[in-house]
N, C-alpha and C positions, 0 to 999 in steps of 0.2 A: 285581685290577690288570691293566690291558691291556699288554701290552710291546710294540714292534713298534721296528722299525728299518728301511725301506727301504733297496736299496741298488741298484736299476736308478732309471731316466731317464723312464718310462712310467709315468702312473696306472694304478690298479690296482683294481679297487672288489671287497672282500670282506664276504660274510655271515655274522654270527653266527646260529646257528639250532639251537634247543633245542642239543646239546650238541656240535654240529657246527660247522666253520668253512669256509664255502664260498666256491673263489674263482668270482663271477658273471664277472668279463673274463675268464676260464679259464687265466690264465696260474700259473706254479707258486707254489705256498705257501714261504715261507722255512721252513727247519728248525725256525729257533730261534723260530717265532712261534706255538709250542702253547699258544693260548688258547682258551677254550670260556666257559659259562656258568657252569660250576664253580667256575672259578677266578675270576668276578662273584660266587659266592655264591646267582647263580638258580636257581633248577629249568625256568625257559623262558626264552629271550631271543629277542630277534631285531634287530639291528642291520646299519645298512648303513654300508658307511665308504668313503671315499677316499682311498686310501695314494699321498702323493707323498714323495720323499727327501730335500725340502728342505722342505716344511712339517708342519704337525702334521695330527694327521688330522681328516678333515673329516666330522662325522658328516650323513649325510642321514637317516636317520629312524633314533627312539630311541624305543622304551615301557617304558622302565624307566631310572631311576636308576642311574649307578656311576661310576666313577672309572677318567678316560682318561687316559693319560700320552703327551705330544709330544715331542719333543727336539730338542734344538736343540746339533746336534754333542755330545751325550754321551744315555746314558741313564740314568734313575735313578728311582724309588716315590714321592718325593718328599724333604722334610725331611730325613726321620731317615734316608733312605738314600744320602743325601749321603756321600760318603767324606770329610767335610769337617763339621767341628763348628761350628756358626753363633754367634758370643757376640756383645758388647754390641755396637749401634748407634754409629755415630758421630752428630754434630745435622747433619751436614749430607752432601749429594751431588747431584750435577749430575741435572735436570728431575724423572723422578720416580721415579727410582731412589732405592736405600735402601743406605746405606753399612754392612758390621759388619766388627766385628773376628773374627777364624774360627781355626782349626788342623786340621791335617792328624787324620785319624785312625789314620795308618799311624805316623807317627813323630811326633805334634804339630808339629811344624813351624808357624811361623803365615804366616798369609794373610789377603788381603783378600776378603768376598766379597759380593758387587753383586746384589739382588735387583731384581725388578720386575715388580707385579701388575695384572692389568686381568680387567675383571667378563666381556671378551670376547673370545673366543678373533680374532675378526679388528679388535679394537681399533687403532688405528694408530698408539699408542704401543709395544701390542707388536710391532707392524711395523717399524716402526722400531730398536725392541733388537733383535730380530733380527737387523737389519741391524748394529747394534753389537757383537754377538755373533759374526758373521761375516767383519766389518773388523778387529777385535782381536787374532783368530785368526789371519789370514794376514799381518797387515802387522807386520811386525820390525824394530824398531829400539831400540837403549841408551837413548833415550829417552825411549821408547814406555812405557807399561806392561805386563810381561811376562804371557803367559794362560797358565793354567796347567788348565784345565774349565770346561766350559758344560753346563748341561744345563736341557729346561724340561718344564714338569709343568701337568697341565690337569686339573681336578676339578672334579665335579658334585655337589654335595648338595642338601638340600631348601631352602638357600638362594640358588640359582644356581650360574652356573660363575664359578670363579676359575682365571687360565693365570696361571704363575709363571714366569721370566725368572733360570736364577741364571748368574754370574759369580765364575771364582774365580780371581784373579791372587797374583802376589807379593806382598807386607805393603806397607802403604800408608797413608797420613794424609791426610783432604784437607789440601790449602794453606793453607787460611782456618785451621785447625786447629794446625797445626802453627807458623804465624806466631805466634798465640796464646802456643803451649807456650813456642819459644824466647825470645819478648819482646826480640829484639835491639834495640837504639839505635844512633841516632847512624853515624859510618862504619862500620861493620860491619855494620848491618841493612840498607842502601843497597848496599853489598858482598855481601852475601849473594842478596840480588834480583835485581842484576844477574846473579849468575853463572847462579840459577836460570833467570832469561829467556834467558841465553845456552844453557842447555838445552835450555828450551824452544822457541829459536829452531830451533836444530836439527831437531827434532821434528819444525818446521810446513814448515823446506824441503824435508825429505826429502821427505813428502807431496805439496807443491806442485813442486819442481823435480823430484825425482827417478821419484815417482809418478805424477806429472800427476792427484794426489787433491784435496779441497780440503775439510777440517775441517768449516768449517761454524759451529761457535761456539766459539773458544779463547776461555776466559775465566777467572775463579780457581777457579768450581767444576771447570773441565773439567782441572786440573792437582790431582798428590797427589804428597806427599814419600814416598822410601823411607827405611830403615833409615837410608841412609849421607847422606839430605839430600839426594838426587839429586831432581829435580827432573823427573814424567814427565808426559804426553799423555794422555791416555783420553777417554771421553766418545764412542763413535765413531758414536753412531746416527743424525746426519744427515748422515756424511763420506761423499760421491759423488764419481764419477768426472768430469774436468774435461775438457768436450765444447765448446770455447767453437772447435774447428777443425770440430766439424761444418757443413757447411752446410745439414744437412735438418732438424737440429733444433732443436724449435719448443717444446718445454714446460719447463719448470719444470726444471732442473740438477739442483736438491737437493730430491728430491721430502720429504723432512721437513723444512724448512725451518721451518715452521710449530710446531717445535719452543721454535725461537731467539727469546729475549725482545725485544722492541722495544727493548729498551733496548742491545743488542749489535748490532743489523744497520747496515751503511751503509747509504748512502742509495741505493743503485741495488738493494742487496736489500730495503730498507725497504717500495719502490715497487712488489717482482717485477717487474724491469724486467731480465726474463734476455736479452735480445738486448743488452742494453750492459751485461750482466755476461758474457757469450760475447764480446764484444768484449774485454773486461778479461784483462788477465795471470791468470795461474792462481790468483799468490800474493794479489791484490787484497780479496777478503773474509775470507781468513786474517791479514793484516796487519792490516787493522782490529780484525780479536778482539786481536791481539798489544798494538795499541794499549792498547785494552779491558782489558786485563790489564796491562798497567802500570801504569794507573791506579786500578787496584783495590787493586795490593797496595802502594803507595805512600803514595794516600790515606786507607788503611785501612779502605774504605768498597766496602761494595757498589753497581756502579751502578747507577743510579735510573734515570734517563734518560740519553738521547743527549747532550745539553744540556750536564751534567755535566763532560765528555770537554775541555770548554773551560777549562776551572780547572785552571791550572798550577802553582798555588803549590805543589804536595807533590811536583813532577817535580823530578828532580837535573839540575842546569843540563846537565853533561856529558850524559845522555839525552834531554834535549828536544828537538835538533833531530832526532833518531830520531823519538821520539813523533810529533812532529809532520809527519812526512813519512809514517808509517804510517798515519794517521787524515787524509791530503789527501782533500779531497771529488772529486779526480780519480781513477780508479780507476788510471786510467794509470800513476800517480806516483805512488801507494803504494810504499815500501821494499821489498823482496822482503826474505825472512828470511833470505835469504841473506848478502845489504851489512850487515843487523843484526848478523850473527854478524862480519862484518870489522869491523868498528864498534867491536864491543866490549872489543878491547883499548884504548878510550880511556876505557870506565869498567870496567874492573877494575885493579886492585892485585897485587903480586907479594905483599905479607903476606897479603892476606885468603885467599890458597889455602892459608896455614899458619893459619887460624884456623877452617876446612872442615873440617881433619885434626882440630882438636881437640874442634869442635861435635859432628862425627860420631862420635867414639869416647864424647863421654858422653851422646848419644843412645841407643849403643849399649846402654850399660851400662847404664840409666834404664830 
């Protein structure tokens, strides 16, 4: 197993060679990077690599078979050397990440934790988790999902390579899941949704108002319940920065875009029509997810297409004119999550926050 950890700003290209480790840029060897061929198990090698701090390593020429390890803000052997116990799957997770149920191995503790595989080390799905990996990390908020390790792992056997993507946060349910579990009706399930969208409204301002970030796709997979029913954010692999005051730039905003189902983009990202999305307020394609996700967990129905979005009959009268002002085909006039979150003291209830108290303790207990 190869271990390495950059920790300078500068590529660096070193050689493995019979049992030797040579740096050819001549700059210094890290202490802690005593690898040879030994520890591959050869009796000869010779590898060349490219060591950057923020990517994994890039092999340039390989005649022999082994197993390289990248990382991605943590390091680790793989699996089993996870500090963290991997158990059962959840059936669902946002594009094509893989949701389990996990525990600590220091004190079982439980956690959630988010895997994600591709056959190639420069796949642009794992470019993008990366990027997920690295917005998760830094951006803090209560109603965020909190990161607790990242680490990613790249193996070569006689079947190909496989680079693995893990994420380990607090304990977590998807939405769609959890909706399931509690089965609420009637005022109380309409009460409950709200309070959650007033959550996640939160969420999406802080990003867009506060961050000047922009999501990219809120929708029912990109939201997971905690323990206490709190209602959090994740999903962060195509959330970029909101450049719409540049005037020199000219390409693509949300370079994973291409992430986002048809069936969630409006119509000025439907089109990549980023000059009149750089025109648009910040909050503009996150309001449309928000849209997007009222309608999901109302109608109980995942959406199909765009088209869909038009079928009112499952909106609570008191949310509709929200809805409908966050899904306006003007970008302009989308709702900011802001006015949502003042809003929604006209659909929540003073009981339903004493019936939260009571959901949440026998969630607990359960």
């Amino acid at each position: 197993m190869i271990r390495k950890k950059p920790v300078n700003d500068s590529f660096a290209l070193y050689r493995i060679e019979g049992h030797q480790v040579i740096n050819v840029s001549g700059g210094l060897l890290p202490p802690y990077l005593p690898f040879s061929s030994k520890n591959l198990g050869c009796s000869s090698l010779q590898i060349n690599y490219l060591f950057h701090p923020r990517r994994s390593c890039l092999p340039t020429s390989v005649n022999k078979s082994f197993v390289l390890q990248g990382v991605v803000g943590g390091s680790g052997g793989g699996q089993k050397d996870l500090p963290y116990n991997i158990g059962d799957p959840y059936p669902s997770a946002w594009s094509s990440w893989s949701h389990f149920r996990g525990t600590s191995k220091d004190d079982g503790s439980p956690v959630s934790i988010f895997s994600l595989s591709g056959s190639n080390p420069q796949d642009g799905r794992l470019a993008a988790g990366r990027n997920g990996v690295k917005r998760l990390r830094t951006v803090r908020h209560p109603n965020i999902l909190s990161f607790l390790y990242s680490t990613e792992v790249e193996t070569v056997d006689g079947s190909g390579t496989k680079v693995t993507i893990y994420i380990v946060t607090e304990p977590a349910v998807p939405l769609s899941e959890k909706i399931k579990e509690l089965s609420l009706e009637g005022t109380q399930r309409d009460e409950y949704y709200a309070w959650g969208l007033h959550q996640i409204a939160k969420a999406v301002s802080f990003l867009n108002n506060d961050c000047k970030l922009v999501h990219g796709n809120v929708c029912l997979e990109s939201v997971v319940v905690t323990q206490t029913l709190d209602w959090k954010l994740h999903a962060f692999d195509v959330l970029s920065e909101y450049d719409g005051t540049s005037g020199t730039a000219t390409g693509p905003m949300l370079p994973y875009e291409w992430l986002v189902g048809s069936q969630y983009k409006s119509v000025e990202l439907a089109k990549s029509d980023w000059v009149a999305i750089r025109k648009s307020p910040p909050w503009a394609i996150d309001s449309w997810g928000l849209g997007c996700l009222i309608y999901e967990i109302f109608s109980g129905m995942k959406l199909g297409k765009t088209e869909e979005l038009r079928n009112t009959a499952s909106i609570p009268k008191s949310l509709l004119p929200d809805y409908q002002r966050l899904l306006s085909s003007t970008p302009s006039r989308r709702l900011n999550a802001s006015k949502l979150i003042e809003n929604s003291g006209e659909w929540l209830s003073a009981p339903f926050f004493e019936s939260i108290v009571v959901l949440a303790t026998v969630s607990e207990v359960q």
